[in-house]
C-alpha positions in Angstrom: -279.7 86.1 108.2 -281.6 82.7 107.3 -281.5 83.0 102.9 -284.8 81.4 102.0 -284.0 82.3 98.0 -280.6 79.6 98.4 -283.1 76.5 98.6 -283.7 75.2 95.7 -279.9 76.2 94.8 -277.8 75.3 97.6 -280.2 72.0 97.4 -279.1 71.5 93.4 -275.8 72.0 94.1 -274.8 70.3 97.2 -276.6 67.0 96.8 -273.9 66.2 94.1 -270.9 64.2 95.6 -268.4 65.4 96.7 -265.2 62.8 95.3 -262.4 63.5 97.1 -259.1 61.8 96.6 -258.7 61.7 100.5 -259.7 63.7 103.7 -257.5 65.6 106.0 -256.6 64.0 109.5 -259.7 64.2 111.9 -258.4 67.8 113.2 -258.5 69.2 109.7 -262.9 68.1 109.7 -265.1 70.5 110.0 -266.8 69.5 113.5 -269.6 67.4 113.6 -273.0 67.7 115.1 -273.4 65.9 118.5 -274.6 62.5 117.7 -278.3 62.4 117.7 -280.3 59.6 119.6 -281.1 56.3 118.0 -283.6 57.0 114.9 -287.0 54.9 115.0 -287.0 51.8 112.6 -289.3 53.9 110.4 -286.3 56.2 110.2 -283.6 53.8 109.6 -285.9 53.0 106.7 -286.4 56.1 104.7 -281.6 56.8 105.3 -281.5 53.1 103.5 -283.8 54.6 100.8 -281.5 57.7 100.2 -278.3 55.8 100.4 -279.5 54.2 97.6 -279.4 57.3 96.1 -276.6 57.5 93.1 -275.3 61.5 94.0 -273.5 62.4 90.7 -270.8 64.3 90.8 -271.6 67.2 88.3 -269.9 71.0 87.4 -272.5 71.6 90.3 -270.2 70.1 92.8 -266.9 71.1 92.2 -266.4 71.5 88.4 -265.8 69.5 86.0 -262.4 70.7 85.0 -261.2 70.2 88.8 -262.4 66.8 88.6 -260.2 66.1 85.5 -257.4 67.3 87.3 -257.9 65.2 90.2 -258.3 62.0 88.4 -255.0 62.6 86.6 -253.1 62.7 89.7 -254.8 60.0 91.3 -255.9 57.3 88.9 -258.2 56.1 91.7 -260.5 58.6 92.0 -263.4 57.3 90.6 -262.9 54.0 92.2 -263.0 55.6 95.8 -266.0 55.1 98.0 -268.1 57.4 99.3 -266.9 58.2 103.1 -269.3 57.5 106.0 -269.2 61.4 106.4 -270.4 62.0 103.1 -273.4 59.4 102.8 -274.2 61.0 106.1 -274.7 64.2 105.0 -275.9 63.6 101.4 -278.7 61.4 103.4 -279.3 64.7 105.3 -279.8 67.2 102.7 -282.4 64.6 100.9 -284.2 63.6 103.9 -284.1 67.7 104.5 -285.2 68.8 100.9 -288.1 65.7 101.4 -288.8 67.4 104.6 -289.6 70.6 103.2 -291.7 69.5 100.5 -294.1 68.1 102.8 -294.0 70.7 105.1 -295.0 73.3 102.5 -297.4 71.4 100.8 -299.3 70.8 104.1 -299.2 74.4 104.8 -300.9 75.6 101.5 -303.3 73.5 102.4 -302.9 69.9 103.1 -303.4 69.7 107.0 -302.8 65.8 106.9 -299.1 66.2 105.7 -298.5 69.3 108.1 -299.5 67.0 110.9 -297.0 64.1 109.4 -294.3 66.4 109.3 -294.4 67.7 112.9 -293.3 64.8 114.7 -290.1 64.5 112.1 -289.3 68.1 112.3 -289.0 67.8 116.2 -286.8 64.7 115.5 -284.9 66.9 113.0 -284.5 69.5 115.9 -283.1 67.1 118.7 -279.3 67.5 116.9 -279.9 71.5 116.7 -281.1 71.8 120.1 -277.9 69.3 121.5 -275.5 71.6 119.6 -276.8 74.4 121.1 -276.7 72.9 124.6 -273.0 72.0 124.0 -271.6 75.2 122.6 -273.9 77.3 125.8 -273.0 74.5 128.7 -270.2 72.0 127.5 -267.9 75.1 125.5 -269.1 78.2 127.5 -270.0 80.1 124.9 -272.7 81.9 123.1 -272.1 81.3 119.2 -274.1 80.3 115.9 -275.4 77.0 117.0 -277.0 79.1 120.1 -279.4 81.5 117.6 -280.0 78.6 115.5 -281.5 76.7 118.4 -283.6 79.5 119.6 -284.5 80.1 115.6 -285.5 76.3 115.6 -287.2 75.5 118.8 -289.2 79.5 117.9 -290.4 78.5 114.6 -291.9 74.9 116.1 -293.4 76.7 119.3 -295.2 79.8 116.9 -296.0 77.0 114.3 -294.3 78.0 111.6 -293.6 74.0 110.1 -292.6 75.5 106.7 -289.8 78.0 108.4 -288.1 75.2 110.6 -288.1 72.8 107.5 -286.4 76.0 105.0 -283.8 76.7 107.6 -282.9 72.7 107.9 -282.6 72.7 104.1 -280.4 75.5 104.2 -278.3 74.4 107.2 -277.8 71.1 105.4 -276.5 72.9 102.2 -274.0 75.1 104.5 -272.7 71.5 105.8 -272.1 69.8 102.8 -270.1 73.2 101.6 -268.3 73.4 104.4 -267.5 69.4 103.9 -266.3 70.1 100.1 -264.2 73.2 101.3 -262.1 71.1 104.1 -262.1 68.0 102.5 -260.9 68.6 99.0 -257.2 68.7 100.6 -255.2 64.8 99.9 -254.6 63.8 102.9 -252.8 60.2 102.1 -249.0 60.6 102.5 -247.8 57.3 103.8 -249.9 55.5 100.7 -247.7 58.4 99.0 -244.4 56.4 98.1 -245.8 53.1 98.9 -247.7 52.6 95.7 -244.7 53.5 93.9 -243.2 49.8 94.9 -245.8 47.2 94.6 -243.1 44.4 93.6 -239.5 44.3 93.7 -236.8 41.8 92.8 -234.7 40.3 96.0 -231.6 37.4 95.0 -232.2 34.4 96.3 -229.1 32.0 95.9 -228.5 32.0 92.2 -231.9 33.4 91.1 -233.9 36.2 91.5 -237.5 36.6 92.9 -240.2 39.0 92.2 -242.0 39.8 95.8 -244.2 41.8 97.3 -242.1 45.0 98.4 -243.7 44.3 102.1 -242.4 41.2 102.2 -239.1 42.4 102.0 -237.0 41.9 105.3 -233.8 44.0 106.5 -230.5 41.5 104.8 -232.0 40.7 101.8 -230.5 41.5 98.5 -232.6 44.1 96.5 -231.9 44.1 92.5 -232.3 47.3 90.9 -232.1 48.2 87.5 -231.6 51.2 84.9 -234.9 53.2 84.7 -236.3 51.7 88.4 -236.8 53.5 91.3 -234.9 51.7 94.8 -237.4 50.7 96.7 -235.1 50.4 100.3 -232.4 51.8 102.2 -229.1 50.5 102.1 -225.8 49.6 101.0 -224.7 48.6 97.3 -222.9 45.0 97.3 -222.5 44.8 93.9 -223.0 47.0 90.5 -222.4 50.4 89.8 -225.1 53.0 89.0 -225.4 56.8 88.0 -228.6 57.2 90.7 -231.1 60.8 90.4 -231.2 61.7 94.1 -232.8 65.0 93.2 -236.3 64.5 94.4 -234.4 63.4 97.8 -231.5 65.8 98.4 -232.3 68.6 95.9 -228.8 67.7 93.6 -228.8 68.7 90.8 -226.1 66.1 88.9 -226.7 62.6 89.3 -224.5 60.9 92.1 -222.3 58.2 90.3 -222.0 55.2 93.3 -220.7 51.3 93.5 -219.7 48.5 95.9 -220.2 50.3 99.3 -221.8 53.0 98.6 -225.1 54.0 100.6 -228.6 53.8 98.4 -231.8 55.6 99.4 -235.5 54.8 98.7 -237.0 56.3 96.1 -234.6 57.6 94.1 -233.9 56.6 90.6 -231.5 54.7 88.7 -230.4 56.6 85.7 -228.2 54.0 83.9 -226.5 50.5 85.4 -227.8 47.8 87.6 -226.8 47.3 91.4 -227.9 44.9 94.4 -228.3 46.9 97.7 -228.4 44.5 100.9 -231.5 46.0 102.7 -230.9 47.7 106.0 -234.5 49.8 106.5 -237.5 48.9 104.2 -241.1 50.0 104.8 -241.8 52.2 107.5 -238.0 52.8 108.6 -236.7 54.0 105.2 -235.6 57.4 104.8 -239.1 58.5 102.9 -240.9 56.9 105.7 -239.3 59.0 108.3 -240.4 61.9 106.0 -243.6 60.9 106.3 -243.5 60.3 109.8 -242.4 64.0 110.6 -244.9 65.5 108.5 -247.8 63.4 110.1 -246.6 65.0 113.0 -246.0 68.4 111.7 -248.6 71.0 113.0 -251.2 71.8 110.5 -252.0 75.1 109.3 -254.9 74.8 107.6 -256.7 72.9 110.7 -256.1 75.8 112.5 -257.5 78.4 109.8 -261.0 79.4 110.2 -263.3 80.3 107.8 -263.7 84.1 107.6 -267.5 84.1 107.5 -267.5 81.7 110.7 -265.3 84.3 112.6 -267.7 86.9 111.2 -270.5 84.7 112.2 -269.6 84.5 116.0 -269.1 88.4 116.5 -272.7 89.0 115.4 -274.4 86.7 117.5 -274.1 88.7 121.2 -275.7 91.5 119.3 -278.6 89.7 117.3 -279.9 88.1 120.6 -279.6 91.1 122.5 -281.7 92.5 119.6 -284.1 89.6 119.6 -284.4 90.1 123.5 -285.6 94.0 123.3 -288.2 92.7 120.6 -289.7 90.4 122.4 -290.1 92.8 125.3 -291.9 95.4 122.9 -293.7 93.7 120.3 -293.7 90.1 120.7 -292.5 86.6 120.4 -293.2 86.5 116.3 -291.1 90.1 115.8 -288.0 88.3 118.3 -288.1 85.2 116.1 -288.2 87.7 113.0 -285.0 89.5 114.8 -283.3 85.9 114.8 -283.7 85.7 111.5 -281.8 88.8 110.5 -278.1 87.1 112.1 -275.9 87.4 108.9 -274.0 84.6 110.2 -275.9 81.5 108.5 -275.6 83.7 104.8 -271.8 84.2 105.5 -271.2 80.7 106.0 -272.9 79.7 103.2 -271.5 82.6 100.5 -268.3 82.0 102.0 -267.6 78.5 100.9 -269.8 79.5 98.2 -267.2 82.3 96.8 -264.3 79.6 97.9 -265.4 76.8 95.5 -266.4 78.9 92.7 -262.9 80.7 92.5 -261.3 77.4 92.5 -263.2 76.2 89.9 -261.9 79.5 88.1 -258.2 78.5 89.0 -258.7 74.8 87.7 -259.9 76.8 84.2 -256.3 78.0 84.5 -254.2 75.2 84.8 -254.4 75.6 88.6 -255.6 73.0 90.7 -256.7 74.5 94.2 -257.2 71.5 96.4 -257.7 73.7 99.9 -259.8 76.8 99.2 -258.6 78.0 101.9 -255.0 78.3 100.6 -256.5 80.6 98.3 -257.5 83.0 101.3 -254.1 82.6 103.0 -252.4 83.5 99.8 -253.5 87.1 100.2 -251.6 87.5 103.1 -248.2 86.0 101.7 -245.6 88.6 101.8 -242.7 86.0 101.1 -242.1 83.4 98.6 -239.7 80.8 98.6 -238.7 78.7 95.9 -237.1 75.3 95.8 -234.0 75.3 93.1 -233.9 71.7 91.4 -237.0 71.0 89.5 -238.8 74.0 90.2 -236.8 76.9 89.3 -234.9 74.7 86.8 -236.4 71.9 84.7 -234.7 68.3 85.2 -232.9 67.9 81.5 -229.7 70.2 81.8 -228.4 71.4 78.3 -225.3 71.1 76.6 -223.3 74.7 76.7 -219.7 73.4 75.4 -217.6 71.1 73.8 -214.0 70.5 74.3 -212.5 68.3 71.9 -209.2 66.6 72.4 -206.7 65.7 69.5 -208.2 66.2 66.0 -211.6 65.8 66.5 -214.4 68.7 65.7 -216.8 69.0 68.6 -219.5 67.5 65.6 -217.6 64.6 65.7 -217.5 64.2 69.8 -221.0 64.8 70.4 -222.1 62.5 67.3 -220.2 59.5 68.7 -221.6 60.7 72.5 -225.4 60.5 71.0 -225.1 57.7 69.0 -223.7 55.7 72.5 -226.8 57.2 74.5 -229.0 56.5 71.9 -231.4 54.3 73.3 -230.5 56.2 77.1 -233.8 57.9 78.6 -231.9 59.8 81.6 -231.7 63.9 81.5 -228.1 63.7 80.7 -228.9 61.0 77.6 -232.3 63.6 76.1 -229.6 66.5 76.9 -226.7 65.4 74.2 -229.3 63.8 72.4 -231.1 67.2 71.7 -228.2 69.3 71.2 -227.4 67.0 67.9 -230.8 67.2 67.0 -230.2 71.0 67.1 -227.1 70.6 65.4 -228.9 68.3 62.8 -226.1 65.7 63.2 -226.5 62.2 61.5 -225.6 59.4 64.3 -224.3 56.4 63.1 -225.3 52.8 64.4 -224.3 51.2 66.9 -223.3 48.0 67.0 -225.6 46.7 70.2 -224.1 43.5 71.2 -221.1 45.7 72.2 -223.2 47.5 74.5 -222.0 48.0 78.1 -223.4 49.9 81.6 -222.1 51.2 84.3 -220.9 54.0 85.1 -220.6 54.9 81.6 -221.1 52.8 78.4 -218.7 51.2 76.1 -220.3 50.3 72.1 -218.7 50.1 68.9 -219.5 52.3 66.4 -218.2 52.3 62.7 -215.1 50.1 63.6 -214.3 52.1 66.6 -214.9 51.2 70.1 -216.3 54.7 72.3 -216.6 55.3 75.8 -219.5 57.3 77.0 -219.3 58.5 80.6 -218.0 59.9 84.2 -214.1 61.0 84.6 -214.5 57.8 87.4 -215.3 55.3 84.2 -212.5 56.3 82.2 -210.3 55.9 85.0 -211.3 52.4 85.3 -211.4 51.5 81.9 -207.3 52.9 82.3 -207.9 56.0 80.8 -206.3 59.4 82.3 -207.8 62.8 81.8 -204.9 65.3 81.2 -204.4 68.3 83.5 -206.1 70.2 81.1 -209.7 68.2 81.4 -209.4 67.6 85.3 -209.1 71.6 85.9 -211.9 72.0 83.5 -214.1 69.0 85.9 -212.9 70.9 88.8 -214.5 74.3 87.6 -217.0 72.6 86.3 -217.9 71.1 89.4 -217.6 74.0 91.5 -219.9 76.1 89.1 -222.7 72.8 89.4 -222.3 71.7 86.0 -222.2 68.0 84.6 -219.1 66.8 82.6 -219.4 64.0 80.0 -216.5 62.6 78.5 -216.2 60.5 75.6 -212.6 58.1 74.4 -212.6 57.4 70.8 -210.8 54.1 71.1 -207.7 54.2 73.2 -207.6 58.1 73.5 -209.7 61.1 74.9 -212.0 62.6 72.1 -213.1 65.0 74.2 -215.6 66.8 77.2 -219.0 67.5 76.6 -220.2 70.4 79.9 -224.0 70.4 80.3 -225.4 72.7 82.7 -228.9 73.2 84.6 -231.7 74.6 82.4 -233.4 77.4 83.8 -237.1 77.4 83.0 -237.2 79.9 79.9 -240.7 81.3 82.3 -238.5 81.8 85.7 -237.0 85.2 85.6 -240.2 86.9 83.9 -242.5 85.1 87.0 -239.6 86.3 89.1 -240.2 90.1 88.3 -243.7 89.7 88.4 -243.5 88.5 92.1 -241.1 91.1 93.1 -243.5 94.5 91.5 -246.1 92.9 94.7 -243.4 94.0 97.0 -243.1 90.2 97.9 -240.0 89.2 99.2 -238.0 85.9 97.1 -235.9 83.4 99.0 -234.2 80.4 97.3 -234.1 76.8 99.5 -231.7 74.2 97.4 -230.3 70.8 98.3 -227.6 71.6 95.6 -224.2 72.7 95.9 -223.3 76.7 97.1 -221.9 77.6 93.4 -224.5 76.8 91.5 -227.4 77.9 93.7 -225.2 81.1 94.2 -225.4 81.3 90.3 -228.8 80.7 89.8 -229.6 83.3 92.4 -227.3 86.2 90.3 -229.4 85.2 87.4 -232.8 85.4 88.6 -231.8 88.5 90.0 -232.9 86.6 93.8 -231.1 88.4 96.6 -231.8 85.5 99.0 -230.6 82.2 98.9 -229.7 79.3 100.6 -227.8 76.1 99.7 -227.0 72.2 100.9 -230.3 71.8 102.7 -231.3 69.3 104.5 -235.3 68.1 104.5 -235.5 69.1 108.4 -233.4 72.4 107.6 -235.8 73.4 105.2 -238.7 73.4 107.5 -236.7 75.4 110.1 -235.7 78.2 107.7 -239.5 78.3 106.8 -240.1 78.2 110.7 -237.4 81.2 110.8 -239.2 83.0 108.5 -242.3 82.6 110.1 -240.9 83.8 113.8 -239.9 86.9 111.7 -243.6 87.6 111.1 -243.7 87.0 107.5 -246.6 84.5 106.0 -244.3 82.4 103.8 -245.5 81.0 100.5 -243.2 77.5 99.5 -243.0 76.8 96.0 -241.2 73.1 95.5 -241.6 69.3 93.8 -239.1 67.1 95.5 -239.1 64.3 97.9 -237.0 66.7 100.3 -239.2 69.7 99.7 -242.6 67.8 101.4 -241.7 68.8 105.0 -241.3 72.6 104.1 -244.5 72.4 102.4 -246.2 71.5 105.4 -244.8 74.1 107.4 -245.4 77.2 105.1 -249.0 79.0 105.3 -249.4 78.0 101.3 -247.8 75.4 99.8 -247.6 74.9 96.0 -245.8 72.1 94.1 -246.0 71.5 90.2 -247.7 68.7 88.3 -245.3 65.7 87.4 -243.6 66.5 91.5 -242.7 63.5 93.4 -245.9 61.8 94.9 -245.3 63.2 98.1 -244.4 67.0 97.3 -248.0 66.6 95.1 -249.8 65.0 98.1 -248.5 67.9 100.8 -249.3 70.6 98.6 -252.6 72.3 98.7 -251.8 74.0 95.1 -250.9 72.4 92.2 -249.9 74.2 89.1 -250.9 71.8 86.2 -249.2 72.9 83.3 -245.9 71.6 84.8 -244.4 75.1 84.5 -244.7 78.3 86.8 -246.6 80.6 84.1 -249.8 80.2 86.0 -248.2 81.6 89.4 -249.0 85.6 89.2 -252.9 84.3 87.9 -252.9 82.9 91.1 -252.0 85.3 93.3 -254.9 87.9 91.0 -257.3 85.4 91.8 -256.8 85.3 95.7 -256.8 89.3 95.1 -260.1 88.8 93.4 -261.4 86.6 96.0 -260.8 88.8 98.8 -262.9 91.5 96.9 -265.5 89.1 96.2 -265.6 88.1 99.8 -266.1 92.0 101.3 -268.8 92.5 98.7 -270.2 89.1 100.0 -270.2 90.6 103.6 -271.8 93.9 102.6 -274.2 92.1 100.5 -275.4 90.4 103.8 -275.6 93.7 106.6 -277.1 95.9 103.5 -281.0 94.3 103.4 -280.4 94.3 107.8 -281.3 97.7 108.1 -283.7 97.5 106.0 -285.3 94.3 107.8 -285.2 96.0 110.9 -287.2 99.3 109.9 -289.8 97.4 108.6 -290.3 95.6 111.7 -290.0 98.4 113.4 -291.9 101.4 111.7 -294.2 98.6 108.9 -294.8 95.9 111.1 -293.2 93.5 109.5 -293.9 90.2 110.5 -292.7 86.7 108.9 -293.8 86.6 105.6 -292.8 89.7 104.7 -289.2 89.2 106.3 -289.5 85.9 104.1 -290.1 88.4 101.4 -287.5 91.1 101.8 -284.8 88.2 103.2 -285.6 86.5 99.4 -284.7 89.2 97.5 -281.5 90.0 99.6 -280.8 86.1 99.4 -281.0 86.6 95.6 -279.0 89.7 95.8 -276.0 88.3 97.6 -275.8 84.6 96.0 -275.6 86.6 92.5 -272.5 88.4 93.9 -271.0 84.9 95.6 -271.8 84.0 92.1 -270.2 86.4 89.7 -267.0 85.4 89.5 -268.4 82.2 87.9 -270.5 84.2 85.4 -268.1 87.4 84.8 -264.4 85.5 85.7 -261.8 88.1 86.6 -259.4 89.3 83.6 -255.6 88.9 84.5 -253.2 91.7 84.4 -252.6 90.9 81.0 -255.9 91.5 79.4 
């Protein structure tokens, strides 16, 4: 049904700009109209005008709170310009909006304008009428584009100007929804890690440079530093480093490595400095090939549909074959008036309508929904599966023991151990750090031109010299753990817990065991997702024992450990072959491949660049509270959208009798179809006005 009463709304609303961060691959687009023929000068004239145009983008558009949320994960929003795309069809809906001013005015009686406006509705026309002709010749099929053409080409031939000019309004406001729906999804994964590395430092001879990191060619000798991320692949020729590989390879502990050792891009130095001879950089680095498979990963979201197109296309056979027996029995007005009643045109409208207005609802919850139509999937999910490292557990592990050696107190061990890591900003440093906070220790100083990296630290505090650092530094420093302490790094290891181990000068003063931290929010969110009869799977790039553990604790009966990027996706494709629409919850580096694959993908605010980018949900508060609200408000939507689709067919029947039994003819079909318009955009829009309560409330 064509929704006269949407006008002036959809017109409001959609001539805001659209900002999006960036667009999905040319796919992922909602297909365009065939290209209409070159527009007289006059023509070119009056788009120039528009584009000239300064389209805000308001709470109208896509909500103010969403567009806060985009800007702080991509700090160059509001520089971005407007796409080709988008001026295109901004320039539409005002030349369409101008249009139908005119066209009204001349019919209540200006006959001048009326007779202006003819010659630029036909021109308007030529795309509909070439759409139609493709979808009926090129596509062989009879669909939307077919009853608008015949709706169209009526109206001009009966001479009802001020009903062809309503009905390009409105199909301009459908467009531009459509547009925001599709194209709120970030699209720009190989500009993902690059901006990360705009400069790096290569050794040349005795000093060091600052380039360019695309000027950097395979041999050179990259510097890299405590608290930087390496920006190449390859292998460590000097330097040794404790290196975060977590957003990478899911570890949990940080990989201690030296001379010989193999570096990765992207993953972050946690304390020492190191020169890695270059051996992939750019494009051929591990991240890169990431990237690579998931530009070539098959997209889901391309291939979902919009429900109310679907719903669209199975009501068109029977509205022409409708319009056809009207026309035979009472006329060529009464067949157009038929046209009229196709519910298709309303659905695609309420549908996107219902779409942005529930993510708008999310982003008031902390939940940044950058494909709508995520949100519809996610009511189908009967699986989710979780990544382990940064997701189920936060990255700062915790201290749970101290072992000291000799005559120390464990006060005095971890006092010596947070005075030495001080000034540190890795987890393990915050970790030892807070625990004597919590234990209200004073630290004495340090004396700093003692201080020492690598591997471990070595300062001087109060007269005696400490060691801070990996059973591998106090080996080098000549140094032996006793059989007592390696067992206990041995079970420590096997259970995936850190070991820190502190020498008060010449002798061990003891272990310090830190373990993962469970988010305090994870086993509650757990249970939640488990009483909706979903099924929980666990996906780590950590060791068997502790994602084993963490499994036990979450009370998770599904888990799977030491997986690889690639082996990630395939367990999601596993899942998928089993018939069950998977949900991936993840934030790392490593996790960006499996989010591509699932139906829904969700990553958490602070992820790595890429895991943020892939995602089409991101849950702002940096936590996983906001994860049942979610899944109420796809419940909510998928209400919202049956009552859309009954709010359409309902004033049908009604249409029909009058046309039928009242004879009805257009302007009381403009009548009635108003008040149904009104009827179902207040239901699209209710959710906005009346949000939906959580289980809570």
């Amino acid at each position: 049904m064509i929704i006269p009463a949407l006008l002036i709304v959809a017109g409001v609303r959609l001539c805001q700009k659209s900002r999006s961060p960036g667009q999905l691959p040319a796919s992922s687009q909602p297909t365009a109209e065939p290209s209409s023929p070159p527009a007289p000068s006059w023509i070119e004239q009056v788009e120039r005008l528009l584009d000239n145009f300064n389209l805000q983008e308001t709470a109208l558009a896509i909500g103010t709170k969403r567009q806060q949320q985009l800007r702080e994960l991509d700090a160059t929003l509001d520089k971005a310009a407007l796409s080709p795309e988008e001026r295109k069809i901004n320039r539409r809906i005002m030349f369409a909006i101008g249009l139908a001013g005119l066209t009204i005015t001349g019919t209540l009686g200006f006959p001048l304008l009326t007779l202006i406006s003819v010659p630029i509705l036909i021109y308007q026309a030529i795309p509909v009428a070439r759409g139609g002709y493709d979808e009926l010749v090129v596509q062989r099929k009879v669909g939307s584009q077919v009853i608008r053409t015949l709706f169209t080409g009526g109206g001009l031939a009966l001479g009802y100007f001020w009903l062809s000019a309503l009905d390009g309004v409105i199909f301009c406001s459908i467009e531009k929804l459509r547009f925001n729906v599709y194209n709120t999804s970030r699209g720009h994964l190989v500009r993902a890690i690059g901006e990360q590395f705009r400069a790096v430092w290569v050794q040349k001879g005795e000093v060091e440079l600052e380039v360019p990191v695309e000027e950097v060619r395979v041999g050179d000798i990259v510097v890299v530093r405590a608290g930087e991320a390496i920006p190449v692949d390859g292998t460590i020729t000097e330097g040794i480093a404790s290196i975060d590989q977590h957003m990478l390879t899911g570890e949990a502990q940080p990989v201690e490595k030296s001379v010989g050792d193999a570096a990765f891009a992207a993953t972050l130095i946690l304390s020492g400095t190191i020169r890695v001879k270059v051996e992939k950089a750019g494009a051929d680095t591990l991240v890169a090939t990431i990237e690579d498979i998931l530009q070539h990963t098959s997209d889901y979201t391309s291939a979902l549909e919009l429900k109310g197109k679907v719903i669209s296309d199975k009501t068109v056979l029977p509205t022409l074959a409708l319009s056809a027996v009207t026309l035979t029995v009472l006329g060529p007005t009464a067949a157009l008036c038929t046209l009229s009643c196709h519910v298709g045109q309303g659905m695609r409208l309420l549908g996107p309508l219902s779409l942005l207005n529930f993510m708008n609802l999310a982003a008031k919850d902390d939940i940044l929904v950058k494909d709508g139509r995520a949100l519809e999937a996610l009511q189908d999910v009967d699986t989710v599966v979780f990544d382990k490292t940064g997701t189920l557990t936060r990255e700062q592990p915790h201290v749970v023991a101290i072992r000291p050696c000799a005559s120390y107190t464990e006060n005095e061990v971890l006092g010596y151990a947070a005075a030495a890591e001080a000034k540190q900003t890795h987890p393990l440093a915050r970790a030892i750090l807070q625990e004597a906070e919590n234990r209200q220790l004073d630290l004495p100083l340090l004396d700093e031109s003692a201080y020492e990296v690598g591997y471990g630290m070595r300062v001087e505090i109060a007269g005696h010299q400490i060691r801070v650092g990996s059973a591998r530094f106090m080996e080098r420093e000549g140094l032996l753990l006793s059989a007592d302490l390696v067992q206990h790094q041995v079970d420590c290891y096997q259970r995936g817990y850190s070991v820190v181990y502190v020498a008060i000068d010449e002798a061990m003063g003891g272990a310090i065991e830190l373990r993962p931290t469970i988010r305090p929010e994870a086993k509650r969110i757990i249970q939640r997702i488990r009483q909706r009869g979903l099924e929980v799977y666990i996906l780590s790039g950590d060791h068997e024992e502790p994602t084993r553990q963490l499994a036990h604790d979450l009370g998770i009966e599904h888990y799977l450990a030491e997986t690889l990027p690639e082996h990630k996706a395939k367990e999601i494709e596993r899942l998928q072959g089993e018939g069950k629409s998977v949900c991936f919850v993840g934030d790392g580096i490593n996790d960006a491949i499996a989010l591509k694959k699932a139906h829904v993908s969700i990553s958490l605010r602070g992820a790595s660049t890429l895991a943020s980018d892939t995602a089409q949900i991101i849950l702002m508060d940096e936590g996983l509270q906001q994860l049942p609200r979610l899944f109420e408000l796809a419940d909510a939507l998928e209400r919202n959208m049956k009552g859309n689709l009954i709010s359409l067919i309902a004033p049908t029947p009604i249409l029909l009798a009058g046309l039928y039994l009242l004879n009805f003819r257009i302007y009381e079909m403009f009548v009635v179809g108003a008040t149904g318009g009104i009827v179902c955009l207040t239901h699209a829009m209710w959710p906005a006005i009346y949000p939906p309560t959580t289980a809570s409330d």
